[in-house]
C-alpha positions as semicolon CSV with decimal commas, in nm:
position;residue;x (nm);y (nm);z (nm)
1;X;0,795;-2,754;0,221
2;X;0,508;-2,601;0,021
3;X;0,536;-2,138;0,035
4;X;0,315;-1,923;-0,092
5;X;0,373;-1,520;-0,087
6;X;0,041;-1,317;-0,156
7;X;0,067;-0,957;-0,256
8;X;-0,266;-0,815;-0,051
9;X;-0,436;-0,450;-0,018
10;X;-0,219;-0,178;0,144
11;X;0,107;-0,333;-0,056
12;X;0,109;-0,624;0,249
13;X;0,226;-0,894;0,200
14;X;0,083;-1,253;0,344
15;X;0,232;-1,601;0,390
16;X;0,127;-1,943;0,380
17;X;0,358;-2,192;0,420
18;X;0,454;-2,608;0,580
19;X;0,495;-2,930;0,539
20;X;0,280;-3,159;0,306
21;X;0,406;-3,477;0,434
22;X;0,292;-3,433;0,759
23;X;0,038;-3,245;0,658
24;X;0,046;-2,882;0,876
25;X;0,051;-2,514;0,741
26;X;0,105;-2,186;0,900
27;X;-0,059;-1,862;0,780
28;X;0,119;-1,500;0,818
29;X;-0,028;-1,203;0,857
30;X;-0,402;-1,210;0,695
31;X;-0,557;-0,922;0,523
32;X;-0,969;-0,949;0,647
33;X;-1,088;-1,088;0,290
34;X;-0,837;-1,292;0,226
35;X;-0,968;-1,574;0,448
36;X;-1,083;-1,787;0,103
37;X;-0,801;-1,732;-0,072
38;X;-0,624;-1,918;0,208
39;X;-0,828;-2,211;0,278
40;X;-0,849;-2,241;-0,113
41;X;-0,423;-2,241;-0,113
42;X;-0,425;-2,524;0,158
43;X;-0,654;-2,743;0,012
44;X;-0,514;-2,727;-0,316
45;X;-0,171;-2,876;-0,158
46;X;-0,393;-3,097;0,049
47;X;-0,272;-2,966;0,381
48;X;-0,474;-2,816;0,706
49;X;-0,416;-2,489;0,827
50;X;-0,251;-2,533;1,206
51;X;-0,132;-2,215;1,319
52;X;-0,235;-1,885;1,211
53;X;0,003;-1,579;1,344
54;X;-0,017;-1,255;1,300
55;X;0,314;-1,090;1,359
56;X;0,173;-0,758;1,565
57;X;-0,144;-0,603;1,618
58;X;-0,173;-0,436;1,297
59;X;-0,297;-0,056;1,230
60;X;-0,306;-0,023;0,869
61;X;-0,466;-0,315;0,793
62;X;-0,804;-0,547;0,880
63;X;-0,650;-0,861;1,014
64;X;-0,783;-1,202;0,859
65;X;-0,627;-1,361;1,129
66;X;-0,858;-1,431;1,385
67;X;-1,125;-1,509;1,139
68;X;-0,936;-1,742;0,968
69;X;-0,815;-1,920;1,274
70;X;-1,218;-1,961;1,349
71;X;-1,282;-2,109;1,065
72;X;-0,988;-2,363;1,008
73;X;-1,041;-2,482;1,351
74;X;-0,669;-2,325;1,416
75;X;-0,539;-2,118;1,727
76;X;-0,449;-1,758;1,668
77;X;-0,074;-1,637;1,745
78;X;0,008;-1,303;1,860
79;X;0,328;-1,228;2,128
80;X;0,238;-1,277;2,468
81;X;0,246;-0,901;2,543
82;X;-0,092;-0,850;2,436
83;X;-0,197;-1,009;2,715
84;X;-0,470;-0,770;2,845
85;X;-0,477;-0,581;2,558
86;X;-0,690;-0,802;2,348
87;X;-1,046;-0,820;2,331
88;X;-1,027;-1,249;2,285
89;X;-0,844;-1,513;2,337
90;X;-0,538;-1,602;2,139
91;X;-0,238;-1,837;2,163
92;X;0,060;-1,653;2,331
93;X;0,394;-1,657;2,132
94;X;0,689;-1,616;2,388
95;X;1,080;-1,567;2,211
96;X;1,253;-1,841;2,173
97;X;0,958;-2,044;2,137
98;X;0,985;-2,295;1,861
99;X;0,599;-2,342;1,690
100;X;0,619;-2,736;1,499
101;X;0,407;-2,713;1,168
102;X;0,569;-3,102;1,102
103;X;0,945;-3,057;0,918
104;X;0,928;-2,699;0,911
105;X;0,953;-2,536;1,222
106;X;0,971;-2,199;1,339
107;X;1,082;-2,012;1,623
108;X;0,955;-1,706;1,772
109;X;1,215;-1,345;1,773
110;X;1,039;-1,059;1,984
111;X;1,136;-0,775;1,774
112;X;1,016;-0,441;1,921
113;X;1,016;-0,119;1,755
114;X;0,811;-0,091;1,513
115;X;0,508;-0,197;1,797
116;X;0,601;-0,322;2,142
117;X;0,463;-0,658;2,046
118;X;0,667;-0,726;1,690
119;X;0,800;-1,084;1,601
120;X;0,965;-1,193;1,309
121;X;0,957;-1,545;1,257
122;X;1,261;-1,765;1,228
123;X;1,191;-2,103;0,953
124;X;1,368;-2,395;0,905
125;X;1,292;-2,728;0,672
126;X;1,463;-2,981;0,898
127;X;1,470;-3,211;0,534
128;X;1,692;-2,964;0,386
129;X;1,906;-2,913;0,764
130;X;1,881;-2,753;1,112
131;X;2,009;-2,433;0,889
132;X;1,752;-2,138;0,888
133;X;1,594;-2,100;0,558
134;X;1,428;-1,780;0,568
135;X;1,299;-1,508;0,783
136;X;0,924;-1,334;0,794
137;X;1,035;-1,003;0,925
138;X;0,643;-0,825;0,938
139;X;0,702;-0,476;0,997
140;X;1,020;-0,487;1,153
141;X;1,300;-0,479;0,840
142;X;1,170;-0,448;0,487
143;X;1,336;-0,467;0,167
144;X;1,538;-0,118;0,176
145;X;1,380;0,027;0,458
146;X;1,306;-0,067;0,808
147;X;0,974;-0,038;1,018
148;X;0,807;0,278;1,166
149;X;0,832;0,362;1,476
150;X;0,531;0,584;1,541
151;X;0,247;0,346;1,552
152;X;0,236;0,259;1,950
153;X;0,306;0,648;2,006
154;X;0,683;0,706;2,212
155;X;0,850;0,717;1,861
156;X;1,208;0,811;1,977
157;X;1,206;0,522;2,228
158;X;1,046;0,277;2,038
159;X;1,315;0,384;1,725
160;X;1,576;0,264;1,974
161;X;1,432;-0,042;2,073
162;X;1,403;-0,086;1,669
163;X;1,777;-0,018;1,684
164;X;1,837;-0,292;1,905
165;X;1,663;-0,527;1,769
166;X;1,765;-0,520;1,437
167;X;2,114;-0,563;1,574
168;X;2,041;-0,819;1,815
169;X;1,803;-1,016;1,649
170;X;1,836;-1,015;1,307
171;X;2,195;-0,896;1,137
172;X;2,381;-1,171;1,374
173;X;2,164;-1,443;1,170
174;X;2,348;-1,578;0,853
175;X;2,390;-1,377;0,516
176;X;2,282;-1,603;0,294
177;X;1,900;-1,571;0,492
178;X;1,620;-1,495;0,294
179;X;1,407;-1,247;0,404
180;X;1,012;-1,186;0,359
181;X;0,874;-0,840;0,488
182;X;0,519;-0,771;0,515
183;X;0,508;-0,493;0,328
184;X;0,642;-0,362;-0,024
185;X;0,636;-0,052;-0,206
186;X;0,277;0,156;-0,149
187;X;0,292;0,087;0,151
188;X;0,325;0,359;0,509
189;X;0,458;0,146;0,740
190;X;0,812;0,289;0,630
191;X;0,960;0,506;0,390
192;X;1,180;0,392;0,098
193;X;1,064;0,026;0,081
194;X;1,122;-0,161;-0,222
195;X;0,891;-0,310;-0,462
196;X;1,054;-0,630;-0,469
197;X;0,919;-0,877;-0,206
198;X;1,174;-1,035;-0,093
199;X;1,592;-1,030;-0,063
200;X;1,836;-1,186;0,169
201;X;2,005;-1,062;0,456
202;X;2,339;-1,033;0,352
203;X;2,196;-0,776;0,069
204;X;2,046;-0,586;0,314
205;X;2,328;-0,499;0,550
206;X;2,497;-0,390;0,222
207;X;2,225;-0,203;0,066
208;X;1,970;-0,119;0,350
209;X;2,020;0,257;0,491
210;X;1,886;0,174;0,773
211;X;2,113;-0,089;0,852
212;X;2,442;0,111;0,849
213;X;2,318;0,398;1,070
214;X;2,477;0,418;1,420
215;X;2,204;0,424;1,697
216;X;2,198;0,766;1,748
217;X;2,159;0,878;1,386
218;X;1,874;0,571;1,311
219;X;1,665;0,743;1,612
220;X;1,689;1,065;1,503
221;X;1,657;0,949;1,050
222;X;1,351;0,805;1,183
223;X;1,190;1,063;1,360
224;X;1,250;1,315;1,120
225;X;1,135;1,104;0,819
226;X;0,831;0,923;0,918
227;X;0,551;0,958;0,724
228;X;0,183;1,043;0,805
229;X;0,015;0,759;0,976
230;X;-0,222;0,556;0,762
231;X;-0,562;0,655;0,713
232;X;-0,838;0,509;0,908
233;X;-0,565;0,377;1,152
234;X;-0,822;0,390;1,460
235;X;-1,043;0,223;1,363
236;X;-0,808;-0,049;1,218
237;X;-0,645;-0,086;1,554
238;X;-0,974;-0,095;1,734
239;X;-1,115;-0,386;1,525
240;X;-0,816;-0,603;1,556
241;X;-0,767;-0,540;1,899
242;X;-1,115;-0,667;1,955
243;X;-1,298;-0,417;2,036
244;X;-1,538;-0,287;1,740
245;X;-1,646;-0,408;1,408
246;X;-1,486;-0,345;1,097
247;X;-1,569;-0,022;0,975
């Protein structure tokens, strides 16, 4: 397996990663300019860019994503729930679905909360074992902080469903699991995060506020402490959704 972690605009964070003997990569949450730094990553390693995903429909960010996907000849990933929503076409991720980028595969966790239509994404190198490696959590869990839950408006009951699916989905999946957000420090898509860009789960549960909160306090820490929303977020949303041109 060949990873690569790129520290983008907005303190995101963006992923390429796959197999070079078979010859497939997957690419993680584009920042809109970042297109050549990708293709240039791929090639270097030799290896085609297969799969492009973006983990939600993002509003503080320009997504690369589906402008990427154009021009690797690649099909575009978002969760299925954007059915509708979308102004294009795009490959539907369902959970439980298990995407094959040749020994590394990765399966698909619907994680709602921090937008309806959250995933984190699940890798394994089947050369090392059928043991997860590592986790890309997007916006859901960061490193000492957790995802807003403002973005998609409904902030108490999307808080909950962040709740529940940090519980459900992610703290039953092994300790020893690395974890890659898709944010860091600078960022306001939580408060608190870290500037390191990575950790592992087990470090979280110990460290993570978020993580120890009972569901009732989480909802209400939340609420109380989330931040402004990022600037220009409308017309962010609007482009990636489709429907206007980058401002």
């Amino acid at each position: 397996m060949f990873f690569r972690q790129r520290a983008a605009e907005n303190a995101t964070l963006s992923y390429l990663f796959g197999c070079t003997g078979i010859g497939r990569a997957v690419a993680v949450d584009v920042v809109a300019g970042d297109e050549d730094w990708f293709i240039a990553e791929a090639a270097k390693v030799g290896v085609p860019i297969t799969q492009v995903i973006d983990t939600h429909v993002h509003a503080d960010h320009y997504s690369g994503g589906p402008e990427l996907a154009r021009r690797a000849g690649a099909p575009y990933g978002l969760h299925e729930s954007n059915r509708g929503r979308v102004a294009f076409d795009f490959a539907p991720l369902a959970d439980g679905q298990r995407l094959d980028a040749g020994n590394v595969v990765v399966d698909v966790l619907h994680t709602p909360g921090h937008t309806p239509d959250s995933v984190c994404l699940l890798v394994r190198d089947l050369r090392r074992g059928d043991a997860p490696w590592f986790v890309l959590t997007g916006d859901t869990l960061f490193v000492g902080a957790v995802g807003r839950p403002d973005l998609a408006g409904h902030e108490r009951e999307m808080a909950g469903m962040l709740h529940d699916s940090l519980h459900r989905k992610l703290l039953s999946l092994p300790d020893e699991l690395e974890i890659y957000p898709g944010h860091q420090a600078g960022s306001a898509c939580g408060v608190g995060l870290s500037g390191k860009p990575s950790s592992t789960l087990g470090f979280e549960k110990r460290w993570n506020p978020g993580l120890s909160m009972g569901r009732d306090e989480f909802i209400e820490t939340l609420v109380r402490d989330t931040p402004p929303p990022p600037a220009d977020m409308d017309a962010m949303l609007r482009f990636n959704l489709g429907r206007a041109g980058r401002a």
